[in-house]
C-alpha positions, 0 to 999 in steps of 0.5 A: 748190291743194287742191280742195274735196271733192266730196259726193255729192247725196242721192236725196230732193233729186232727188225730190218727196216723197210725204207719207203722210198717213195709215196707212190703206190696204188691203195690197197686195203687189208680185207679183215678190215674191210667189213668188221666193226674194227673201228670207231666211225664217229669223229667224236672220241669213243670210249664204249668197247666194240664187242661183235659176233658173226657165226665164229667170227669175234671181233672186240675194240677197247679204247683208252679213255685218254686217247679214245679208239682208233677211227676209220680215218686213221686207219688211212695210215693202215691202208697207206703202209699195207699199199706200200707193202704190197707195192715194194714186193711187187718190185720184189724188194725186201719189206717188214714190219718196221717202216721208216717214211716221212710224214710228207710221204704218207700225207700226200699219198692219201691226199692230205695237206702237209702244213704242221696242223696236219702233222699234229693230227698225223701224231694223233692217228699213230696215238690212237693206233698204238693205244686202241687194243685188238682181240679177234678170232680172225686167223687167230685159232681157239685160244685168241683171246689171249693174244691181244694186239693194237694197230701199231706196236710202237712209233717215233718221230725222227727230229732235228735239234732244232725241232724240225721233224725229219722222219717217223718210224713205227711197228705193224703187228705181226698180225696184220702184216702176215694179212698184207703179205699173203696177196689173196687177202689185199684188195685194191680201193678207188684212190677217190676213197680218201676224199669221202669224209663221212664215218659210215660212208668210208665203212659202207665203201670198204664192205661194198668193195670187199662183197660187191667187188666188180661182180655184176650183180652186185650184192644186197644186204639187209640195213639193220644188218649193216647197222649190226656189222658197222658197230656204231653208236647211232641208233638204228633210226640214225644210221638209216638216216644217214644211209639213205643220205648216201643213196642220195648222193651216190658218193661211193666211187665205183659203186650204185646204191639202191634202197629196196623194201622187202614188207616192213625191211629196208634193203641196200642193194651195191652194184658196181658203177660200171660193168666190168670187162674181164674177170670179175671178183670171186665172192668172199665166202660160200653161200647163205646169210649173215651169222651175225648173233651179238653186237656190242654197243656202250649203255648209252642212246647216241643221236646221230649227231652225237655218234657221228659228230666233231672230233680232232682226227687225223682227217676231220674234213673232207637202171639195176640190174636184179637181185643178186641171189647167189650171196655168201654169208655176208648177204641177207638172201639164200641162194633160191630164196625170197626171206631175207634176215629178220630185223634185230629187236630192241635191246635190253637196258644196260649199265652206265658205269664200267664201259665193258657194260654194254648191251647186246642186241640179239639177230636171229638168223635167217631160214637155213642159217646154219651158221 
């Protein structure tokens, strides 16, 4: 007797549905996501594997070659469902993993046009969510690698019969949804956030809101740091480059840039805009540098054009004072200290097959690094 094929249940069944009722919502960023190479910063499709570590923190990204990674444009709709969430359990309504929106609701919430062009990229960015898989260390414990996640665990498109879209549904996973709902973990962002348009000028934004925050100070950080944190493909020339290319713009809503030398090493310094008036931020983390050792970039050498080129996206247009000393582990300086972190040497060749082959530029640690 042949048996009936079994069908997997679907996730929303097992889920209430949260019904966004409205777009209205103060942007709020999940501060995991914040610094961590979660996402490609190029709008050109990547395939090469993030492989990153800090001390004990590992982050690794693969893509599938189909669809490519997820970038950080798409993580808009992220930043987008974590808002809403926070929003409705500030008004103490009920809220889960499973939201049910329209897609007009999301757009214009972050600033996007509505036309079906839109609508097409939209289906892209919730592609690439569900098919770019996640494995980190990040509030996971010892055995994270066997957990594997990806941005959305699965999504529909609400139609009419005659085609005409009515609304989407789509799943968090478990593991960013208990990151949106524990409050000390959520960060309120510049709504001008969405209208930068360059790859490391959204990720540069996202690391100086989460360390420099509203502290007078500011913070500082080394830029061949950076380069290792953000998990691009440019080469280090090229991601200085562009870099300095802000600096000179001062495009980051809420923030000042400065380039400083310290010797040979170029150095990034993030003051807020204006001084606050009221409390400011706590630092992140306690006191020393970057444990940074590991980067993981594919074998081969991307110009900046190449890295931070064209791609169909879901958004592919669009007197200080001193130095802050007291920096957590993120910042290139030691409490009471003048060294700063040693700038990462070249790397070793790699393969050009198997995009897991990737090379793997080492950073030494800094003088009282116990990390």
């Amino acid at each position: 007797m042949k048996r009936p094929p079994i069908i997997a249940l679907s996730e929303r069944a097992k889920l209430d549905p949260f019904i966004v009722a409205t777009g209205a919502a103060s942007p709020r960023d999940q501060r995991d996501l914040m610094e961590r190479p979660f996402f490609s910063l190029a709008k050109a499709k990547r395939i090469a594997p993030i492989l990153y570590k800090s001390g004990d923190v590992q982050v690794e990204v693969f893509a599938v070659a189909e669809h490519g990674m997820a970038t950080i444009w798409d993580a808009d709709v992220l930043i987008w469902a974590a808002s809403q969430i926070v929003e409705a359990e500030n008004l103490d309504l009920k809220t889960s993993r499973f939201l049910r929106f329209t897609p007009y609701q999301l757009l214009t919430a972050i600033g996007r046009d509505t036309g079906a062009r839109e609508y097409k990229l939209l289906k892209g960015a919730l592609t690439r969510l569900q098919s770019t898989a996640i494995r980190t260390t990040i509030r996971q414990g010892e055995h994270w690698r066997r957990h594997q996640f990806s941005w959305i665990n699965e999504w529909e498109e609400c139609t009419t019969r005659d085609g005409r879209t009515e609304g989407m549904e789509f799943v968090l996973p478990d593991w960013f949804y208990r990151g949106v709902v524990d409050r000390s973990l959520v960060l309120a962002i510049d709504p001008a956030y969405f209208r930068l348009t360059g790859g490391i000028e959204r990720w540069l934004y996202r690391v100086a809101r989460k360390h420099a925050g509203r502290q007078t100070r500011g913070w500082v950080f080394e830029i061949a740091h950076l380069h290792a944190k953000s998990g691009s493909l440019a080469r280090m020339s090229d991601f200085a480059f562009d870099l300095r290319r802000i600096v000179q713009r001062q495009s980051l809503p809420g923030y000042r840039l400065r380039i400083d030398r310290h010797g040979r090493r170029e150095l990034l310094r993030i003051l807020p805009a204006t001084l606050p008036t009221g409390p400011v931020d706590d630092a992140v983390e306690t006191l020393g540098t970057s444990g940074a050792t590991t980067v993981g970039t594919s074998g081969t050498s991307a110009s900046g054009f190449r890295a931070h080129g064209l791609q169909l996206t879901l958004w592919p247009e669009a007197t200080l004072p001193g130095l802050n000393l007291e920096s957590n582990r993120e910042s290139n300086f030691l409490s009471g200290s003048g060294d700063v972190e040693k700038t990462s040497r070249k790397p070793d060749l790699g393969h050009r097959g198997d995009p897991r082959d990737v090379q793997t530029r080492e950073i030494p640690r800094s003088i009282g690094d116990d990390s």
